[in-house]
C-alpha positions as protocol buffer text, in pm:
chain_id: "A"
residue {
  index: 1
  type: UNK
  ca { x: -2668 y: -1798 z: 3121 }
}
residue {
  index: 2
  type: UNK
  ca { x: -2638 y: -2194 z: 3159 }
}
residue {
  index: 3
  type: UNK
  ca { x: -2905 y: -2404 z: 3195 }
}
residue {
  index: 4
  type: UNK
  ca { x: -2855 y: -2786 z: 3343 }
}
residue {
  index: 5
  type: UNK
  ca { x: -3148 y: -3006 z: 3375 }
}
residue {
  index: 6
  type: UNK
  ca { x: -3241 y: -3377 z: 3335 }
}
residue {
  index: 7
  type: UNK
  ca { x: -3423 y: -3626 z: 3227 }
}
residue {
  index: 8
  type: UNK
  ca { x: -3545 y: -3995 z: 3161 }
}
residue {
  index: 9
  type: UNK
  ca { x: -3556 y: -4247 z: 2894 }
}
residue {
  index: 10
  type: UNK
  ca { x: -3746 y: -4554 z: 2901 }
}
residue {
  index: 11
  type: UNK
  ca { x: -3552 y: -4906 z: 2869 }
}
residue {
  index: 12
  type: UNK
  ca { x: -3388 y: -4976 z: 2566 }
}
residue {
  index: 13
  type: UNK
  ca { x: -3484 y: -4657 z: 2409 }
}
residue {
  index: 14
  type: UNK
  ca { x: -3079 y: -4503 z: 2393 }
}
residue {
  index: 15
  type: UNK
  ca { x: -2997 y: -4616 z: 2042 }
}
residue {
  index: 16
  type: UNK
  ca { x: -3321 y: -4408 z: 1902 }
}
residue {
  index: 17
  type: UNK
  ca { x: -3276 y: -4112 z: 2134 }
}
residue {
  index: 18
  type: UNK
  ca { x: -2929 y: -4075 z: 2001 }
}
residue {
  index: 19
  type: UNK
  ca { x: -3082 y: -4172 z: 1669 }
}
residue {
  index: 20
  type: UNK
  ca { x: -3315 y: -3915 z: 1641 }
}
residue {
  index: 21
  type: UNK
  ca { x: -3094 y: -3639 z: 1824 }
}
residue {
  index: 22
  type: UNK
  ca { x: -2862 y: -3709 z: 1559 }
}
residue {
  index: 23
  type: UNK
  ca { x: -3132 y: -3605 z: 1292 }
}
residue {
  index: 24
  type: UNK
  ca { x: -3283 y: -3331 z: 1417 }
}
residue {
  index: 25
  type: UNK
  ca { x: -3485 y: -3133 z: 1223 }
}
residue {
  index: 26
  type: UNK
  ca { x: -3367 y: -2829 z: 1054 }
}
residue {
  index: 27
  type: UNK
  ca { x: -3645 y: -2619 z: 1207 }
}
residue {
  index: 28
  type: UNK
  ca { x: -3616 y: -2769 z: 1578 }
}
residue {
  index: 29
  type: UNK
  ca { x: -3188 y: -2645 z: 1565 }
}
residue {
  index: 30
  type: UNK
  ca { x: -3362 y: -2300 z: 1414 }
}
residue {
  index: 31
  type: UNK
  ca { x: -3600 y: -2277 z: 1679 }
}
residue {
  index: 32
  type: UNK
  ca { x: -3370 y: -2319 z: 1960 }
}
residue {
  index: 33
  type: UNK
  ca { x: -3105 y: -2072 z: 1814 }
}
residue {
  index: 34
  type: UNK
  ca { x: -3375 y: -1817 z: 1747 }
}
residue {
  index: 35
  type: UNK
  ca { x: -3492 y: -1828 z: 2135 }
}
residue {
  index: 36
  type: UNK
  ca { x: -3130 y: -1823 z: 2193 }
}
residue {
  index: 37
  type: UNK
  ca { x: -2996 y: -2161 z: 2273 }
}
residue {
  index: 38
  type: UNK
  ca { x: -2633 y: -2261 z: 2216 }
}
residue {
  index: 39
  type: UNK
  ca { x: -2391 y: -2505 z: 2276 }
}
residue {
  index: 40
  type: UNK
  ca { x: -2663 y: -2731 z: 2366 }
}
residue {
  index: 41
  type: UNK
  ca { x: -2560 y: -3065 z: 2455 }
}
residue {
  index: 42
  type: UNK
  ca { x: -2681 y: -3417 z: 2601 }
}
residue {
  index: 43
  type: UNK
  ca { x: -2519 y: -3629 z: 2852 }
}
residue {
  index: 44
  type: UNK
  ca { x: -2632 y: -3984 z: 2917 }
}
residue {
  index: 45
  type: UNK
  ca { x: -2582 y: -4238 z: 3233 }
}
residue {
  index: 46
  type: UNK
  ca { x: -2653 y: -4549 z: 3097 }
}
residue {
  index: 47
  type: UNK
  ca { x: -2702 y: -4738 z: 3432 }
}
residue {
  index: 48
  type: UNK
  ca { x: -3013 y: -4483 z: 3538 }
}
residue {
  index: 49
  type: UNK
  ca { x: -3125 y: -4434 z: 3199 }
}
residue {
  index: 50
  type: UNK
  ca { x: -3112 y: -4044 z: 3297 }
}
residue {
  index: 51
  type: UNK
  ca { x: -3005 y: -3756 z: 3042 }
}
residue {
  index: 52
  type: UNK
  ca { x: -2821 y: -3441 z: 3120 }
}
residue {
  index: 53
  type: UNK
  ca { x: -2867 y: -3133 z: 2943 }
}
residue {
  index: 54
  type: UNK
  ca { x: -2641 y: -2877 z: 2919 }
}
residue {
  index: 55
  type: UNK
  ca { x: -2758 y: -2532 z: 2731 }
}
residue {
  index: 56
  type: UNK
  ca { x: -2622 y: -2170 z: 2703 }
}
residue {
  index: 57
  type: UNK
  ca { x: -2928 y: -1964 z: 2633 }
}
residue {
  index: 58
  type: UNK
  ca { x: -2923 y: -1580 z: 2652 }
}
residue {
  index: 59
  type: UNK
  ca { x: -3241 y: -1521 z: 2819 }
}
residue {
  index: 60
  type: UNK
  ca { x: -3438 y: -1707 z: 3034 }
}
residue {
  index: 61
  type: UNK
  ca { x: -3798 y: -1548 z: 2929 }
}
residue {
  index: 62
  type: UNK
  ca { x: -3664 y: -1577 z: 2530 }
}
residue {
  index: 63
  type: UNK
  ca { x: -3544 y: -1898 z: 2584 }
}
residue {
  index: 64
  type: UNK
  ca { x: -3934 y: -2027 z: 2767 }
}
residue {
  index: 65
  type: UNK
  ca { x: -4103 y: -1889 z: 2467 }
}
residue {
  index: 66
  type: UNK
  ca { x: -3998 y: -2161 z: 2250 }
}
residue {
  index: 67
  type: UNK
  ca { x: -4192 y: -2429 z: 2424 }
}
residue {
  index: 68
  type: UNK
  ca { x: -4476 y: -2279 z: 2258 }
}
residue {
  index: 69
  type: UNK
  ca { x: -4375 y: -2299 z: 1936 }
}
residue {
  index: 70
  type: UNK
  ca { x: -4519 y: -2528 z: 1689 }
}
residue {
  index: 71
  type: UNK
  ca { x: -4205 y: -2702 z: 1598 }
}
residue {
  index: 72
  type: UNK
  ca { x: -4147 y: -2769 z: 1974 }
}
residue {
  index: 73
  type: UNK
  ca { x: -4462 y: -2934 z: 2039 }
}
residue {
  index: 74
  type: UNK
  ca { x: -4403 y: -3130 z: 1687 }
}
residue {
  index: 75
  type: UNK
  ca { x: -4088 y: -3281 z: 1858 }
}
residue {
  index: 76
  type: UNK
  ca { x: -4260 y: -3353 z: 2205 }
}
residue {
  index: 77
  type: UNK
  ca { x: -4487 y: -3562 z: 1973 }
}
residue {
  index: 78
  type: UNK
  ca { x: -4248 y: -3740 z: 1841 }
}
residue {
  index: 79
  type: UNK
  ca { x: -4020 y: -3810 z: 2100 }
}
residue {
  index: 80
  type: UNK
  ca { x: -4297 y: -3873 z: 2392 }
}
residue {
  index: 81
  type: UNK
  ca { x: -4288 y: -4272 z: 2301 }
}
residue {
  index: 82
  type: UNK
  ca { x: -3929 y: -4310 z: 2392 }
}
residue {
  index: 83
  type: UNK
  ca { x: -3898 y: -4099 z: 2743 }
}
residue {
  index: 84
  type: UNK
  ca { x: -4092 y: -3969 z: 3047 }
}
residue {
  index: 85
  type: UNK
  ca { x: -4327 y: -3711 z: 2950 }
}
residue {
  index: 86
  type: UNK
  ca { x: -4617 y: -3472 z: 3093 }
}
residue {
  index: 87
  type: UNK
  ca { x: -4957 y: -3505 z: 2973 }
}
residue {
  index: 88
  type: UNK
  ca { x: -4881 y: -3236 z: 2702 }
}
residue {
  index: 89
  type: UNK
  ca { x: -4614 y: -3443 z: 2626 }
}
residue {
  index: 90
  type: UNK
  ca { x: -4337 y: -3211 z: 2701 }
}
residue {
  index: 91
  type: UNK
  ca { x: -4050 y: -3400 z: 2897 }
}
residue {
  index: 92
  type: UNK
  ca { x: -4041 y: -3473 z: 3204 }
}
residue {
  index: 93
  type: UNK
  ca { x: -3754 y: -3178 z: 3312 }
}
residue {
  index: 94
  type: UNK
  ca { x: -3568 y: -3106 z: 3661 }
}
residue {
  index: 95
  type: UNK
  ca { x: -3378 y: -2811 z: 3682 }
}
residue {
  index: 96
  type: UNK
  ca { x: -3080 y: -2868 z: 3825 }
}
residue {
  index: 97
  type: UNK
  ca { x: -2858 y: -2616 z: 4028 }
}
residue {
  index: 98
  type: UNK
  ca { x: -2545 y: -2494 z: 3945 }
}
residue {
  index: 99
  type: UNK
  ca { x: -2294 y: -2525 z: 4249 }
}
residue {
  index: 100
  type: UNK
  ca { x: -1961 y: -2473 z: 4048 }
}
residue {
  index: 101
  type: UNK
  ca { x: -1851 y: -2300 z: 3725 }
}
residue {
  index: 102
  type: UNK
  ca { x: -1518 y: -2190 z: 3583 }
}
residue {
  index: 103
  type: UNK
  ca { x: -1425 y: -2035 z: 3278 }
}
């Protein structure tokens, strides 16, 4: 199954999104693989500030339980300073619909 959805940064925060994406923590990339996420990757439009995610997960109820992990909230912690979040932190996240796929 493949997930799209998006979200927002704040001004001027790109440089330490990518910065901190590109040290994720050892126990956030096991979480996600454990509720099994793959091939998960970011997309940004730098005019709108908005970020694209792309995921492969292999179950959508496995895949939900890892917003309640500990390591999850740990990283909404972290990265709530730099882009819109919910009062528990969590980002703000649209689904977005698929309308065309091909292998």
């Amino acid at each position: 199954m493949i997930k799209g959805f998006k979200m927002k940064l704040y001004p001027g925060q790109e440089a330490e999104y990518e910065k901190r994406h590109n040290e994720l923590w050892p126990e956030m990339q096991d979480m996600i693989h454990e509720h099994g996420g793959k091939n998960y990757t970011i997309f940004l439009d730098r005019e709108t500030l908005t970020l694209f995610g792309y995921i492969e997960i292999e179950d959508e109820e496995l895949w939900a339980k890892g917003a309640d992990t500990a390591i999850n909230r740990k990283w909404w912690d972290f990265m709530a300073d730099i882009m819109e979040t919910n009062p528990d932190n969590s980002p703000v996240s649209i689904d977005l619909k698929t309308v065309f796929h091909l292998d």
